[in-house]
C-alpha positions as CSV (number, residue, x, y, z in Angstrom):
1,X,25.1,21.7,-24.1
2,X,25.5,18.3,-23.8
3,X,25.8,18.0,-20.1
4,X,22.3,20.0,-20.3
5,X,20.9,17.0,-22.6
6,X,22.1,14.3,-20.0
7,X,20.7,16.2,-17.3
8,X,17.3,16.9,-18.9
9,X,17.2,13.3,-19.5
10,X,17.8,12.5,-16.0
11,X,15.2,14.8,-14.6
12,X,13.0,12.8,-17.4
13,X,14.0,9.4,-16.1
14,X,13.5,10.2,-12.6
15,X,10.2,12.0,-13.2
16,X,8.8,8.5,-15.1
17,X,10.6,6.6,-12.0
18,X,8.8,8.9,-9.6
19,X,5.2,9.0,-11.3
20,X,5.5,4.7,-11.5
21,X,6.4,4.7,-7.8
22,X,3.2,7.0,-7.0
23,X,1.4,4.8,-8.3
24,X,2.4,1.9,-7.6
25,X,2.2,3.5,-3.8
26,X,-1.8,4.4,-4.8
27,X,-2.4,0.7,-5.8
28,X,-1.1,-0.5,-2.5
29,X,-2.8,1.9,-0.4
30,X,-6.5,0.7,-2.6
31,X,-5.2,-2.7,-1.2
32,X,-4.6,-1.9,2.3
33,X,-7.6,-0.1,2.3
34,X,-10.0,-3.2,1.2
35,X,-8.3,-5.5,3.4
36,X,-8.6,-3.0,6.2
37,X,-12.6,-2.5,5.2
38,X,-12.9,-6.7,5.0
39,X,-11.0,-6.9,8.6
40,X,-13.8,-4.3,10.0
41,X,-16.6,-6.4,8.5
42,X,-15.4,-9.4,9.6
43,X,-15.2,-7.8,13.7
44,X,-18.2,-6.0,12.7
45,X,-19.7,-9.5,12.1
46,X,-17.8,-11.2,15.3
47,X,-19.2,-8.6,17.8
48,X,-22.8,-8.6,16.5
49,X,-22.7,-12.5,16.8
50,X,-21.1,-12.1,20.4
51,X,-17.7,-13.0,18.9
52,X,-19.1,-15.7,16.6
53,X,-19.1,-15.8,13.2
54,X,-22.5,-17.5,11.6
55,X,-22.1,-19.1,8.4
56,X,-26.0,-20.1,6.8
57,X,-25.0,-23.6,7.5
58,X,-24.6,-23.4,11.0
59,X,-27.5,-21.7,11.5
60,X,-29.4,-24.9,10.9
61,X,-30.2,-26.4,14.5
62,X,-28.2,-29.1,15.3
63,X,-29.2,-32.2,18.0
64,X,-27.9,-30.9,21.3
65,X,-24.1,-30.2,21.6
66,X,-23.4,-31.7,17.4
67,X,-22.0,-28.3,16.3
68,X,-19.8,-27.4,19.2
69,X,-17.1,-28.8,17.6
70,X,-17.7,-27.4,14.1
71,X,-18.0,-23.9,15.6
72,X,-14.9,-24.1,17.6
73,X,-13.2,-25.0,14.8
74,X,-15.1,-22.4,12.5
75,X,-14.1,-19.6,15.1
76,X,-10.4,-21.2,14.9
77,X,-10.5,-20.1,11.2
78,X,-12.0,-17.6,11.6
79,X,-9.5,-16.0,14.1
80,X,-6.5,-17.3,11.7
81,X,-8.5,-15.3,8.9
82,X,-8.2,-12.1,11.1
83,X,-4.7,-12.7,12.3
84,X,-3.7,-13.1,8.7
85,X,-5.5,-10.0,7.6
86,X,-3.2,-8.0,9.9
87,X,-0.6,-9.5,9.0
88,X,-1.1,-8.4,5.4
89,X,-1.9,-5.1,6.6
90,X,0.7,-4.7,8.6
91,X,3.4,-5.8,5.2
92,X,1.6,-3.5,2.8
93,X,1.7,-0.6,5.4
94,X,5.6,-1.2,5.5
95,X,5.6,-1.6,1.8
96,X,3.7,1.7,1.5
97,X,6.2,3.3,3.9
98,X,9.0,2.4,2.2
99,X,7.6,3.6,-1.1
100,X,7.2,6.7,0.2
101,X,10.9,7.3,1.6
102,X,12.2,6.7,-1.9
103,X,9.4,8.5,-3.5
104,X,11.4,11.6,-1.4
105,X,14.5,11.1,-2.0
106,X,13.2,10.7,-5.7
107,X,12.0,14.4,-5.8
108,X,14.4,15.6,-3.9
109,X,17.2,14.1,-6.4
110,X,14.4,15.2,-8.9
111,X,14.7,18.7,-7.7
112,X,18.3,19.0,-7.3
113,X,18.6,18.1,-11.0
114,X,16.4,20.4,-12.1
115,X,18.1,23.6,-10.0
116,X,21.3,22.0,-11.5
117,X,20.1,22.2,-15.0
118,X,18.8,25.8,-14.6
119,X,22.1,27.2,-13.3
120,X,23.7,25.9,-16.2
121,X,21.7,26.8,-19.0
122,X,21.7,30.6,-17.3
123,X,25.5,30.0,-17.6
124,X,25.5,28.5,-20.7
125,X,22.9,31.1,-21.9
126,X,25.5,34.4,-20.3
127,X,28.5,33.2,-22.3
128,X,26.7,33.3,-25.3
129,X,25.1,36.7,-24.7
């Protein structure tokens, strides 16, 4: 009976484990998500301005050739903003994978437990019949 008990409260333990790993796999996957929906705006943004980004200040004329250098290094950022946006995606998406592999192998042990625990109690339960 009381091997039931510590196996109930395994499949307990595991069960909270498994439903904190879900979500925290859900909250990761909200952030991948906006970063991937802020990476599209921002090449939805660079394509319709021919690859350039236009902040309202440089959309103010400048005297001829006085904002070349403030564009180059506004596209510089720009790129380094979308570089690191990948990069982010790219770490949450392993993050999210690797979530997901022990959220498996947490049902699975989950599951085993569970079949474990039934056998048991139905042999328990027979030599008490």
């Amino acid at each position: 009976m009381d091997e039931i008990k510590v196996k109930d409260r395994a499949c307990c333990v595991l069960g909270k484990e498994l439903g904190v790993q879900a979500g925290h796999t859900q909250r990761l996957q909200l952030q991948k998500e906006a970063v991937d929906e802020q990476l599209a705006q921002i090449r939805s943004r660079e394509a319709g301005a021919g690859g350039h980004l236009h902040s309202p200040k440089r959309d103010a004329p400048y005297p001829s050739g006085a904002g070349d250098t403030s564009e180059s290094l506004e596209q510089q950022l720009d790129e380094k903003d979308a570089r690191r946006f990948q990069l982010k995606i790219a770490e949450l998406s392993a993050i999210i994978r690797k979530l997901e592999d022990r959220n498996a192998l947490l049902s699975e042990e989950r599951n085993e437990l569970v079949s474990r625990s039934d056998v048991f109690q139905s042999q328990v339960s027979c030599c008490y019949k």
